[in-house]
MARZA-609123 format. One line per 4 residues: number of its first residue (from 1); their letters; for each residue x, y negated, z of N, C-alpha, C. Coordinates in steps of 0.1 Angstrom, whole numbers. Each point is the difference from the previous one (the first is absolute). Example, Ala and Ser with C-alpha at 12.3 -4.5 7.8 and 13.67 -1.06 7.14 Angstrom:
2
1 = as = 132:57:78:-9:-12:0:9:-12:0 ~ -4:-11:-7:9:-11:0:-8:-11:8 $
This chain:
136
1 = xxxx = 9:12:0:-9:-12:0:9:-12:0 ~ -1:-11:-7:6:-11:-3:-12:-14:5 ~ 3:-4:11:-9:-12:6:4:-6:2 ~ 1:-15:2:8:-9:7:-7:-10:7 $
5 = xxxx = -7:-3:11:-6:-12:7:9:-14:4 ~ -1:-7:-8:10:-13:10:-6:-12:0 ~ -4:-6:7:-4:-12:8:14:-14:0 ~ -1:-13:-8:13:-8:1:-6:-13:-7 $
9 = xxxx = 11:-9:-1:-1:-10:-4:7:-1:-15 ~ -9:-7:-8:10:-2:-16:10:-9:6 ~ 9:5:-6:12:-9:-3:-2:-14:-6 ~ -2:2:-11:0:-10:-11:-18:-1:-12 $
13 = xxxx = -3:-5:-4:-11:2:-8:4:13:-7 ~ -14:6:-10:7:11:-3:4:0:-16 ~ 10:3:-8:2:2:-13:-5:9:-9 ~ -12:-11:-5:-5:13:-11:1:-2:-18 $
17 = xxxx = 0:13:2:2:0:-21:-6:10:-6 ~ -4:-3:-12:-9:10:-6:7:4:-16 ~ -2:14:8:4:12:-16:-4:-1:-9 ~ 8:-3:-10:-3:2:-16:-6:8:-3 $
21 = xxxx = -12:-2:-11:-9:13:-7:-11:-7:1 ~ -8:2:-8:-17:0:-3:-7:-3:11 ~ 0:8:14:-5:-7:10:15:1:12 ~ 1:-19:3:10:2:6:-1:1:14 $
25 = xxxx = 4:5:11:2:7:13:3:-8:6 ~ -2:-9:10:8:-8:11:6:12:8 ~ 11:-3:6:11:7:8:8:-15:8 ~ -7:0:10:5:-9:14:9:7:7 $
29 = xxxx = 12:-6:6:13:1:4:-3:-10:13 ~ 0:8:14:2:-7:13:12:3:11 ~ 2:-4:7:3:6:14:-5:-3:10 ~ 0:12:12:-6:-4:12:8:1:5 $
33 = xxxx = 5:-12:13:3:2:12:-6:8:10 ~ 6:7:3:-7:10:13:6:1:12 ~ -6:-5:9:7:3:15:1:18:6 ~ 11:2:3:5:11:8:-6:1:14 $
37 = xxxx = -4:15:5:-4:-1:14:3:-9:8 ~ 13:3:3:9:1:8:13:-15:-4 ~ 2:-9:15:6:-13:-7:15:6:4 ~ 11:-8:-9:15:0:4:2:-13:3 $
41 = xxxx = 7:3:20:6:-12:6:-14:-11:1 ~ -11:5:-3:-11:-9:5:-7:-7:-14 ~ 5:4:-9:0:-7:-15:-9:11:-7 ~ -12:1:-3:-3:7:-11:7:1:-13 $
45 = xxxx = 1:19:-5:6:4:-10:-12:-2:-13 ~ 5:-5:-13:-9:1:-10:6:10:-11 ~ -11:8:-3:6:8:-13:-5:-9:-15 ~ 3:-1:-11:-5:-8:-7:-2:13:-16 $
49 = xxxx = -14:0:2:-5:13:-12:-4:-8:-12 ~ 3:8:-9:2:-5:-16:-18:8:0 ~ -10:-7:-5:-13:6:-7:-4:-4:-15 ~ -3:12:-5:-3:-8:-17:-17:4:0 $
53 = xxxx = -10:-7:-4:-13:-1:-1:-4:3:-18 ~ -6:4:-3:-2:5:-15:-16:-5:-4 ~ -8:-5:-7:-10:-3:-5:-5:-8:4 ~ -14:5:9:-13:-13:2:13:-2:16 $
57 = xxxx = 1:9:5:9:-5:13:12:-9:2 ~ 7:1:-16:10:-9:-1:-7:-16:-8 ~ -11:3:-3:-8:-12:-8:0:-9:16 ~ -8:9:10:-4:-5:12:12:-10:8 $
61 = xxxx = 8:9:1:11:-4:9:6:-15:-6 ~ 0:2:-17:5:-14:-6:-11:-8:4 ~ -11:-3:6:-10:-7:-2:-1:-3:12 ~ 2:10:13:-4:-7:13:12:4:13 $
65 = xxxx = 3:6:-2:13:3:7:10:-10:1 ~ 6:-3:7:7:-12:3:12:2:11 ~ 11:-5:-1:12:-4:8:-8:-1:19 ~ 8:11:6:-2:-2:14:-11:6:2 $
69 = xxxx = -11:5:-7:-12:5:4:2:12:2 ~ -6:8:13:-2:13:5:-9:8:-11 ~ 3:11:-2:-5:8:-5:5:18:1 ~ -10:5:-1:4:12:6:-9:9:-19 $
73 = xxxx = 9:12:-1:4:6:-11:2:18:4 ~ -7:4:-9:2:15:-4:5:6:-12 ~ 7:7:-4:8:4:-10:9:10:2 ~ 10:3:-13:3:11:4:18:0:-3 $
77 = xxxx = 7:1:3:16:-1:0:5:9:-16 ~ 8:-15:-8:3:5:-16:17:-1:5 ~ 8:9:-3:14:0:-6:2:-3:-14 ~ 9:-7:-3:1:0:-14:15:-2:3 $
81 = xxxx = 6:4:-12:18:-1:-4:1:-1:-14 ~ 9:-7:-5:3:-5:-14:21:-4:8 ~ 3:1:-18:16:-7:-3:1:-12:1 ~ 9:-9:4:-1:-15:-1:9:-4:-13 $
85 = xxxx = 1:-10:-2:9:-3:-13:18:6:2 ~ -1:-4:12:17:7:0:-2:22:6 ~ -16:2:-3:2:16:-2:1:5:11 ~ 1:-9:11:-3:8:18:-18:0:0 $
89 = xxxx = 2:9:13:-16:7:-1:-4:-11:9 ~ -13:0:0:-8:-12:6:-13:6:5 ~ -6:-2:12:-14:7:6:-9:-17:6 ~ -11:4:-1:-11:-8:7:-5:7:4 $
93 = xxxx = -7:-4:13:-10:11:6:-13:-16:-1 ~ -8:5:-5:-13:-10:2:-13:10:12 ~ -7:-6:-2:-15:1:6:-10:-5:-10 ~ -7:11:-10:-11:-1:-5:-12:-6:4 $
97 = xxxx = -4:-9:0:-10:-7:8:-16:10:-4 ~ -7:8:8:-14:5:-8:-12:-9:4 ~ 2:-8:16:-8:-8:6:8:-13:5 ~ -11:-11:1:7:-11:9:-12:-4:10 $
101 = xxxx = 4:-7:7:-10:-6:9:6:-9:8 ~ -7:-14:2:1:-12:7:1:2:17 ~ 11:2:6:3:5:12:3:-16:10 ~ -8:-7:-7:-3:-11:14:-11:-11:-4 $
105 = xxxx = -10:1:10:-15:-9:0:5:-16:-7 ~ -14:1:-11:0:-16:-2:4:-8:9 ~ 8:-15:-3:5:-4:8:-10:-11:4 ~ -11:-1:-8:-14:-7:3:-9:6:9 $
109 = xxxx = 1:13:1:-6:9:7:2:4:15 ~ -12:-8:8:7:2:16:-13:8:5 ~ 7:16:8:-7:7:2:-1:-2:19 ~ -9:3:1:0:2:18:2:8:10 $
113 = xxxx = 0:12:-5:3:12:9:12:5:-5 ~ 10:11:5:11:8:-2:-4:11:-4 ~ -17:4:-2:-3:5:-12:-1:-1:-13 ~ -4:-12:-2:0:-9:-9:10:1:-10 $
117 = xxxx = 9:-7:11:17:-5:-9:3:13:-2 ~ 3:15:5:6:11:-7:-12:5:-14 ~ -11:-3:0:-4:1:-11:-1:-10:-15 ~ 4:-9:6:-1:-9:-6:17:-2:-7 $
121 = xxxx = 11:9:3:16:2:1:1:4:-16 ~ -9:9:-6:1:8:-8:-12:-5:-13 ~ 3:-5:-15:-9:2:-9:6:9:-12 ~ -10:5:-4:7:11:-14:-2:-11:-8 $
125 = xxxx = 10:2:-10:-1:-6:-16:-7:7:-4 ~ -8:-4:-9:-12:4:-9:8:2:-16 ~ -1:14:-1:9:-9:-14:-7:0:-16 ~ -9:-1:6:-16:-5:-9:-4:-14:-4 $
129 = xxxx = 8:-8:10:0:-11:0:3:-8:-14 ~ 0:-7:-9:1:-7:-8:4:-13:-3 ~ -15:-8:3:5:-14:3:-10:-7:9 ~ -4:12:11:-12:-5:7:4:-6:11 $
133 = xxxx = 13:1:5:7:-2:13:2:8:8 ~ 6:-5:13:-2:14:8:-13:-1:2 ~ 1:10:16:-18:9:-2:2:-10:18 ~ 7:-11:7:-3:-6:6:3:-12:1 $
C-alpha cells in the first residue's frame, strides 16, 4: 500500500503548467512545510515535501492555494530517477497529490465553541468546482 497523509504549509505559491496535446493537463508543482513531532534544542524541526497535483486538482491549487496557507493532503509517494546532463544518476521522491483540503477556518469565520473550531479546521476541495467559487 502506498499512502501518504501530510498536513503543512506551502512554501511559495504553487507552479503550474500545462501539457502539450489536444487536451492540455495542468500539473501544479508545491512544497509543504511540515512540522516534525518532536522539537530540536526547543526549535521545531521542518521537513520540506516536494507535491505535484495533476488535473482539476492542479487547476484548483493554481487558483486558490496560496503562500503560507495550511493545508492538509493525501496522495501517494512517486520515485523517479533520470541522467543529468553531465550522465550522474538523479532521483526525486514527490507525493502525488489524489486529495486536498483547506486545513484552517475562514479567517472571516468566528466560531464559538471548541467544537465548532475543530470542525470548522478541515474543508475538502470540491474538485467540481469550476468557476462557482469556493463552497464557503
Amino acid at each position: 500500500m502506498n499512502k501518504v497523509l501530510l498536513m503543512g504549509r506551502l512554501t511559495k505559491e504553487p507552479e503550474v503548467r500545462y501539457s502539450k496535446g489536444p487536451e492540455p493537463l495542468a500539473v501544479a508543482k508545491y512544497t509543504l512545510a511540515v512540522n516534525r513531532r518532536f522539537k530540536h534544542q526547543g526549535e521545531p524541526e521542518v521537513d520540506f515535501i516536494n507535491c505535484v497535483a495533476f488535473g482539476k486538482l492542479g487547476e484548483f491549487a493554481e487558483k486558490y492555494l496560496k503562500k503560507g496557507q495550511l493545508i492538509s493532503i493525501v496522495g501517494r509517494l512517486q520515485v523517479s530517477s533520470w541522467n543529468d546532463q553531465n550522465g550522474q544518476k538523479r532521483w526525486s521522491t514527490d507525493v502525488v497529490v489524489e486529495e486536498q483540503y483547506f486545513a484552517e477556518s475562514n479567517k472571516n469565520t468566528q466560531s464559538t465553541s471548541k467544537a465548532e473550531n475543530i470542525q470548522a479546521d478541515f474543508y475538502p476541495i470540491d474538485e467540481s468546482i469550476e468557476d462557482e467559487g469556493l463552497p464557503f
